[in-house]
DRENNUPA-958134 format. One record per residue: residue number from 1; residue in three letters; chain; x, y, z of N, C-alpha, C in turn. Coordinates in steps of 0.1 Angstrom, whole numbers. Layout:
<rs>
<num=NUM, residuo=ALA, cadena=A, nxx=X, nyy=Y, nzz=Z, caxx=X, cayy=Y, cazz=Z, cxx=X, cyy=Y, czz=Z>
...
</rs>
This chain:
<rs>
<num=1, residuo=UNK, cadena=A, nxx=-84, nyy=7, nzz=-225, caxx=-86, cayy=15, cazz=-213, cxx=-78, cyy=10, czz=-202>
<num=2, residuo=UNK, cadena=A, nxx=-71, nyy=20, nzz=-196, caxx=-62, cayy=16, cazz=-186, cxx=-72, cyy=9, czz=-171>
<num=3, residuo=UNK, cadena=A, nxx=-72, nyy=0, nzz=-164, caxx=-76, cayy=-4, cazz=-152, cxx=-82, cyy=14, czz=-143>
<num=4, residuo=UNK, cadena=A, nxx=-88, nyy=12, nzz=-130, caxx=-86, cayy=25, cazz=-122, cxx=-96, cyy=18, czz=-116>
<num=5, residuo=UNK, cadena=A, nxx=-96, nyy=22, nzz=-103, caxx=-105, cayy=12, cazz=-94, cxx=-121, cyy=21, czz=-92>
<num=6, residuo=UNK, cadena=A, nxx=-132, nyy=11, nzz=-90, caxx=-142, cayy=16, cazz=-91, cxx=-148, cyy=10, czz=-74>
<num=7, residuo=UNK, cadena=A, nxx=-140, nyy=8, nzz=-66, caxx=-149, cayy=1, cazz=-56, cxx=-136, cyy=0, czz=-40>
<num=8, residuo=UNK, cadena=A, nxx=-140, nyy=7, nzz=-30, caxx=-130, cayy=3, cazz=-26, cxx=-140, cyy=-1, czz=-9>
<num=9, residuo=UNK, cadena=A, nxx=-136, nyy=-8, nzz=-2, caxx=-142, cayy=-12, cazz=10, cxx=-134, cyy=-14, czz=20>
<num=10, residuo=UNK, cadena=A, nxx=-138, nyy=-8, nzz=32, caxx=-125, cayy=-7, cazz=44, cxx=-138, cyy=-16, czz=52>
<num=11, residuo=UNK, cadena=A, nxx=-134, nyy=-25, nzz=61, caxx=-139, cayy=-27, cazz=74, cxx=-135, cyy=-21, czz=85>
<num=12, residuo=UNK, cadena=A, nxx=-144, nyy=-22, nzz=98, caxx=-134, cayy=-15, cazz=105, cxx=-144, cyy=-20, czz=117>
<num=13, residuo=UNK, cadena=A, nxx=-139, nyy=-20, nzz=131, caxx=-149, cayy=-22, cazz=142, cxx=-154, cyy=-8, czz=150>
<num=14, residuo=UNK, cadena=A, nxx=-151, nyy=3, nzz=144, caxx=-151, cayy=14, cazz=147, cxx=-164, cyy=18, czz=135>
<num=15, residuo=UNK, cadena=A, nxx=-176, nyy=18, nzz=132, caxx=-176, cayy=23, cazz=118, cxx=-182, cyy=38, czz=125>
<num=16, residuo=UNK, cadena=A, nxx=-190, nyy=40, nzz=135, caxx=-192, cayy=56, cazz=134, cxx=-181, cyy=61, czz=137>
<num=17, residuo=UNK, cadena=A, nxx=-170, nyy=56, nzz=141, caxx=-155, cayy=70, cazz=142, cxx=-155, cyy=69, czz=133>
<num=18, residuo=UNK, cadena=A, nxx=-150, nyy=61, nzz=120, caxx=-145, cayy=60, cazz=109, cxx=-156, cyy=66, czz=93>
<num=19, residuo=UNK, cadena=A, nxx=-167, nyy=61, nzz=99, caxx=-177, cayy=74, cazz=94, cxx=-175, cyy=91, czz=93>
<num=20, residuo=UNK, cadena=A, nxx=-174, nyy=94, nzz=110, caxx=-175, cayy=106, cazz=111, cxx=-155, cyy=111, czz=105>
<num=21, residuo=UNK, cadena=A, nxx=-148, nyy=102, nzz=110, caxx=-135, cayy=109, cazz=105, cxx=-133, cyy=109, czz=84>
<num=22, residuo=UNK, cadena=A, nxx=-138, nyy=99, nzz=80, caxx=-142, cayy=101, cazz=62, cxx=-153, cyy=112, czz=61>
<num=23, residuo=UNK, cadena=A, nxx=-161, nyy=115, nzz=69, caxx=-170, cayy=124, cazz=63, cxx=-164, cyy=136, czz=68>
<num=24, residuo=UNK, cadena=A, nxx=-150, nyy=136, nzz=72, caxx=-146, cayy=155, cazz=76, cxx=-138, cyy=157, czz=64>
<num=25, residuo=UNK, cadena=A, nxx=-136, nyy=144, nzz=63, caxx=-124, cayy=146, cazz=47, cxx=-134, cyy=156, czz=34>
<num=26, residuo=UNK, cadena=A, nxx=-147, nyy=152, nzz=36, caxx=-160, cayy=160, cazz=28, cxx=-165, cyy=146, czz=18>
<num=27, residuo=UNK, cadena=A, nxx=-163, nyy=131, nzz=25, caxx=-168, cayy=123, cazz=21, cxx=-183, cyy=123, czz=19>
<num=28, residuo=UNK, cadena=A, nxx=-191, nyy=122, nzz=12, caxx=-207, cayy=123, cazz=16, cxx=-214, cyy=112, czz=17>
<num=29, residuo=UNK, cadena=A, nxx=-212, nyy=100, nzz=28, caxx=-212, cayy=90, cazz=35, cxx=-229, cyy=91, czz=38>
<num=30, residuo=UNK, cadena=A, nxx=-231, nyy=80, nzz=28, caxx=-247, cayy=78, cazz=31, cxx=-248, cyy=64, czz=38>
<num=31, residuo=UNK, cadena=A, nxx=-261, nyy=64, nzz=47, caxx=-267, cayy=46, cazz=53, cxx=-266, cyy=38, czz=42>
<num=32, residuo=UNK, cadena=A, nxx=-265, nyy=27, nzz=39, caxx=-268, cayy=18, cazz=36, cxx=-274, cyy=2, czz=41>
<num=33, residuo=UNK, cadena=A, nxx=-281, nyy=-4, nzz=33, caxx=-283, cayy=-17, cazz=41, cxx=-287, cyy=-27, czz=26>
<num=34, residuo=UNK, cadena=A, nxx=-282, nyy=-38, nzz=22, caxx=-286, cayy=-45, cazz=13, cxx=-286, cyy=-57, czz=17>
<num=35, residuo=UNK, cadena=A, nxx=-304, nyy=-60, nzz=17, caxx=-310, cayy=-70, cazz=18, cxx=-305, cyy=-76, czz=37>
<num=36, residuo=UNK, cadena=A, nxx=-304, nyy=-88, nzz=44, caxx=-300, cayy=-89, cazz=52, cxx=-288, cyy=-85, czz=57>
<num=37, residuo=UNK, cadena=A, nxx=-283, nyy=-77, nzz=53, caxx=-266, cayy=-76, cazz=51, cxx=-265, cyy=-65, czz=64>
<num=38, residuo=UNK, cadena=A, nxx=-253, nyy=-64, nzz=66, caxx=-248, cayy=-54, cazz=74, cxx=-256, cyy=-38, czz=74>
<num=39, residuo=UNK, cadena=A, nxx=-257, nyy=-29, nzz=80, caxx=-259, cayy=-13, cazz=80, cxx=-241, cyy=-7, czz=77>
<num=40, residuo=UNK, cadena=A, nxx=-237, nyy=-2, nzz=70, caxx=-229, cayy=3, cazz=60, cxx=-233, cyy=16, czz=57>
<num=41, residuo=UNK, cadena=A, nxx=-217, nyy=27, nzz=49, caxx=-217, cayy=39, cazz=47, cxx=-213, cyy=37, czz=40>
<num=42, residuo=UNK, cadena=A, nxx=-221, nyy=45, nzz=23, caxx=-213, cayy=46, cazz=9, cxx=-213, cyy=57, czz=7>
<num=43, residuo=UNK, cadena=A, nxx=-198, nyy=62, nzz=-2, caxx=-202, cayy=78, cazz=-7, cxx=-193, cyy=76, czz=-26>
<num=44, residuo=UNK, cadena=A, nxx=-203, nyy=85, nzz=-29, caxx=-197, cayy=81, cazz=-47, cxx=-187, cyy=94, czz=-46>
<num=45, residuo=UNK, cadena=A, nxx=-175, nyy=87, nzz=-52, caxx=-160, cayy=96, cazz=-52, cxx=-166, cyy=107, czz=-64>
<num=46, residuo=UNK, cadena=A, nxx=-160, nyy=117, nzz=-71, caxx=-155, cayy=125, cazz=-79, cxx=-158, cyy=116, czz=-94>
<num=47, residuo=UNK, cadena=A, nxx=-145, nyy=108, nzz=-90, caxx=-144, cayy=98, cazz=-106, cxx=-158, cyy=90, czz=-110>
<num=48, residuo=UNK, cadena=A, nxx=-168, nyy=84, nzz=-101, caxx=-175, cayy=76, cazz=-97, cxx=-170, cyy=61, czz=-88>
<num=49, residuo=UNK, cadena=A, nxx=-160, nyy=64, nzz=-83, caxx=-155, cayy=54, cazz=-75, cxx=-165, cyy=51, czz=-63>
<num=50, residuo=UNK, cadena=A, nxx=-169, nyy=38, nzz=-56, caxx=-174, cayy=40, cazz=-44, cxx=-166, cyy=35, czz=-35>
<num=51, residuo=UNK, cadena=A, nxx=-166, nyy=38, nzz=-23, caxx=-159, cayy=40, cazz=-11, cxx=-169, cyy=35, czz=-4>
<num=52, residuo=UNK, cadena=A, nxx=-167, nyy=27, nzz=5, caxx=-177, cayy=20, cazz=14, cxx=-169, cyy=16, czz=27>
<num=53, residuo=UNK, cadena=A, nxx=-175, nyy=21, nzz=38, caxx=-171, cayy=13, cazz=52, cxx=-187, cyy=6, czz=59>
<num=54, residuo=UNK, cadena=A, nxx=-177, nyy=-7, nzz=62, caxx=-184, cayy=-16, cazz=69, cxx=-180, cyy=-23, czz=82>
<num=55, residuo=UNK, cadena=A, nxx=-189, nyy=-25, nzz=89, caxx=-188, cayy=-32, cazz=104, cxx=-179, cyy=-44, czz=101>
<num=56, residuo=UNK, cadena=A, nxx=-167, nyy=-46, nzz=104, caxx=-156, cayy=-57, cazz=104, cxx=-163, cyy=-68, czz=113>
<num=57, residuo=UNK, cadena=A, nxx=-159, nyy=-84, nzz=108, caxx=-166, cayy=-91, cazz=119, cxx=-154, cyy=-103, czz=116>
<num=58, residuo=UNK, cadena=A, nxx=-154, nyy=-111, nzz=123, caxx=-142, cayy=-121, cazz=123, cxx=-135, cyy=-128, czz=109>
<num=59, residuo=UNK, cadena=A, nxx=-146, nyy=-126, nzz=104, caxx=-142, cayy=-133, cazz=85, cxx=-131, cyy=-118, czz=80>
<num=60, residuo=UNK, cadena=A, nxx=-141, nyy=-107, nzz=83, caxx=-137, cayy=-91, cazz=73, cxx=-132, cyy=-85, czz=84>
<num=61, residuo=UNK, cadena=A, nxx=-116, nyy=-82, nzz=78, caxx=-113, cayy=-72, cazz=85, cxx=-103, cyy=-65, czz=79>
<num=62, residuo=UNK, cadena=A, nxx=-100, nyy=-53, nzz=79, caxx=-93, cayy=-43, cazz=69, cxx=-78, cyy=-45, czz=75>
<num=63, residuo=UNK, cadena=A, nxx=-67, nyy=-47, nzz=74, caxx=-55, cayy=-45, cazz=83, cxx=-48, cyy=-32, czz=77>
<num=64, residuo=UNK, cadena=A, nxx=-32, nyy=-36, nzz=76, caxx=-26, cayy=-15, cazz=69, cxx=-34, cyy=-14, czz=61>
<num=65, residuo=UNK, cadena=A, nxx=-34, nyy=-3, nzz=56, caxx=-38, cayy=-2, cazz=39, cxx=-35, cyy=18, czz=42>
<num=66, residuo=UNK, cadena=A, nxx=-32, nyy=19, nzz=27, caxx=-30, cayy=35, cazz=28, cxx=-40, cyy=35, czz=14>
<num=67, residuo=UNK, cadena=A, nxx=-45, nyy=51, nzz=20, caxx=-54, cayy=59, cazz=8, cxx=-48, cyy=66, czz=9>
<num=68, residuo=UNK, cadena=A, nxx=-53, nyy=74, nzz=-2, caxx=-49, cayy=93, cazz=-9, cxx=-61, cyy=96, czz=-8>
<num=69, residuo=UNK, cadena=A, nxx=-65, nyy=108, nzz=-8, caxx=-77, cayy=119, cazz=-16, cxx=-68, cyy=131, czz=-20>
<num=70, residuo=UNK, cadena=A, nxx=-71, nyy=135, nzz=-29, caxx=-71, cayy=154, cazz=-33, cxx=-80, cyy=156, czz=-30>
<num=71, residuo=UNK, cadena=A, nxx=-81, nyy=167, nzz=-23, caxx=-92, cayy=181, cazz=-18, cxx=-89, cyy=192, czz=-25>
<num=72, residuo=UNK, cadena=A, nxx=-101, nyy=201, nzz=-22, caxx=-98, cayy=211, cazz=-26, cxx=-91, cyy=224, czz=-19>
<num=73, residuo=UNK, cadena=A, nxx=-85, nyy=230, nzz=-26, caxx=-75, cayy=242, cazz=-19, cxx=-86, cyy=247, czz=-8>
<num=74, residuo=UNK, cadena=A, nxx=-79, nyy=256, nzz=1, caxx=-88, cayy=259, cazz=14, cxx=-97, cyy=249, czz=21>
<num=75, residuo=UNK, cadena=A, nxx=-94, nyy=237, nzz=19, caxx=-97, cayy=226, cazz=25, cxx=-98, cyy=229, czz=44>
<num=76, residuo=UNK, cadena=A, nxx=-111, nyy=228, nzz=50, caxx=-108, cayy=231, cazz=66, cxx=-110, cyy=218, czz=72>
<num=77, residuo=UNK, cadena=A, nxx=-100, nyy=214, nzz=81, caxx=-105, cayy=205, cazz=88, cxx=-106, cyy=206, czz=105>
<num=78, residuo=UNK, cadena=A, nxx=-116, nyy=204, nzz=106, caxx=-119, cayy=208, cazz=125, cxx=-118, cyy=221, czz=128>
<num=79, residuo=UNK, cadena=A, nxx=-118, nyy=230, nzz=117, caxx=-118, cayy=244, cazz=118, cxx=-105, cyy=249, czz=117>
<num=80, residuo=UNK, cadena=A, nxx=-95, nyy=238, nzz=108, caxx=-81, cayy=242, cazz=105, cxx=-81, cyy=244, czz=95>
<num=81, residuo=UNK, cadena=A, nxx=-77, nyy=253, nzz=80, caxx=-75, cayy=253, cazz=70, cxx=-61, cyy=246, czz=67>
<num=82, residuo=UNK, cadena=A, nxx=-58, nyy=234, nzz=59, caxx=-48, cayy=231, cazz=59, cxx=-44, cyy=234, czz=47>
<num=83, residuo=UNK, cadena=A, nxx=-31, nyy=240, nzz=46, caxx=-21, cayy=245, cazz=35, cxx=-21, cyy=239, czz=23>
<num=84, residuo=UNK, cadena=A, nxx=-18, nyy=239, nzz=11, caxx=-12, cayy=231, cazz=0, cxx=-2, cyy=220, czz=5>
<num=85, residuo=UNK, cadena=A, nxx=-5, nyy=214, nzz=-6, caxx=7, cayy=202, cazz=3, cxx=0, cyy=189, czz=4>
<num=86, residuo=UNK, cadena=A, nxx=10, nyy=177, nzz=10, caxx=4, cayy=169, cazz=15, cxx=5, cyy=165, czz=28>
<num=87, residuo=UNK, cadena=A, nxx=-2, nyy=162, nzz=33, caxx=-7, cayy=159, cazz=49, cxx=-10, cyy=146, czz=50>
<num=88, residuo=UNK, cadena=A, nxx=-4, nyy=135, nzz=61, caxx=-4, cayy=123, cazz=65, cxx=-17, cyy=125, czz=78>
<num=89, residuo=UNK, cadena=A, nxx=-29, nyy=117, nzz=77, caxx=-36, cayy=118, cazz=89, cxx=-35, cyy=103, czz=95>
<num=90, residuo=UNK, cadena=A, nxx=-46, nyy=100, nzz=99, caxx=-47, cayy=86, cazz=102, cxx=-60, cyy=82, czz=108>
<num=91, residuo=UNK, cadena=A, nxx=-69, nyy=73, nzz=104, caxx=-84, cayy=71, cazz=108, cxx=-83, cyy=67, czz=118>
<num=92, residuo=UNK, cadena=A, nxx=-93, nyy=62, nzz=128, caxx=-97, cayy=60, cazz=138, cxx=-91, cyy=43, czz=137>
<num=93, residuo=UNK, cadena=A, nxx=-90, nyy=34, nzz=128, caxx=-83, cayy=23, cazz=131, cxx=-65, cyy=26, czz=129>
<num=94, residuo=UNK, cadena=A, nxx=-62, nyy=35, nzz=125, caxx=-48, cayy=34, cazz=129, cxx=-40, cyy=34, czz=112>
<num=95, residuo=UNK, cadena=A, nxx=-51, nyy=36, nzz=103, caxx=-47, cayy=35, cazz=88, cxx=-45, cyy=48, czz=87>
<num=96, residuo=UNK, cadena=A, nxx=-31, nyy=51, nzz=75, caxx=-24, cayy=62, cazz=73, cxx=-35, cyy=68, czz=62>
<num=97, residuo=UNK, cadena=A, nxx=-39, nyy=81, nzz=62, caxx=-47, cayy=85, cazz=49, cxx=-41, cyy=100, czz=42>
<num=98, residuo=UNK, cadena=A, nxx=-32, nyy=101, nzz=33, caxx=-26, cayy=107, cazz=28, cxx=-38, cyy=115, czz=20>
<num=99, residuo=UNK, cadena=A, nxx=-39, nyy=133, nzz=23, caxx=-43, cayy=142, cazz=16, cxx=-31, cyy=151, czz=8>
<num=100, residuo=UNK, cadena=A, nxx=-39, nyy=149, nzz=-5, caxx=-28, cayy=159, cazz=-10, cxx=-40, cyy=177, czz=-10>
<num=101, residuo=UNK, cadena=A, nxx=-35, nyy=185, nzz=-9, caxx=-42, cayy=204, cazz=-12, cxx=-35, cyy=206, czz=-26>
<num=102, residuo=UNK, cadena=A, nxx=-38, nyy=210, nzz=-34, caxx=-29, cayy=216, cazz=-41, cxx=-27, cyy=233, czz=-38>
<num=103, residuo=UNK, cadena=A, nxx=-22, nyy=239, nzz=-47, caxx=-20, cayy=253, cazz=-42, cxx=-36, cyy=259, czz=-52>
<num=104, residuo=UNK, cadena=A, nxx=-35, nyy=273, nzz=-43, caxx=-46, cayy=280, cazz=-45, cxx=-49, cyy=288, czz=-58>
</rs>
């Protein structure tokens, strides 16, 4: 079986921007909290990947990093339908997040 990642985790000191800008992507970003640990957002990908943002603190902190997602065609964002294609955005810490559309 080839590798494929099952877990991916961003820090960030922003986490409701970075909340609300992954959940326009159509992330479905739930609370979390485990045991004393931080308050955290998880959402289970498509594949069953999880995707998690967490409150960065001097030890954790996320620097560049680039993602992908595929959406689906007629994808709207902020009441924009964006075209096929791929589209470069960027989250609230300044990380590039590449959407690909495909065509309709």
């Amino acid at each position: 079986m080839a590798p494929r990642p099952t877990l991916l985790v961003i820090y960030t000191p922003a986490l409701e921007a970075c909340r609300a800008f992954y959940g326009s992507l159509g992330l479905d970003l739930r609370p979390e909290r485990h045991g004393e640990g931080p308050r955290h957002y998880a959402a289970v990908l498509g594949d069953g990947t999880v995707f998690e943002i967490y409150p960065s603190t001097s030890r954790r902190t996320t620097g560049a990093l680039r993602l992908g997602f595929a959406l689906d065609p007629g994808f709207s964002l902020d009441g924009t339908t964006l075209p096929s294609g791929r589209h470069l955005l960027h989250d609230p810490d300044g990380r590039t997040v590449e959407v690909h559309i495909p065509p309709a």
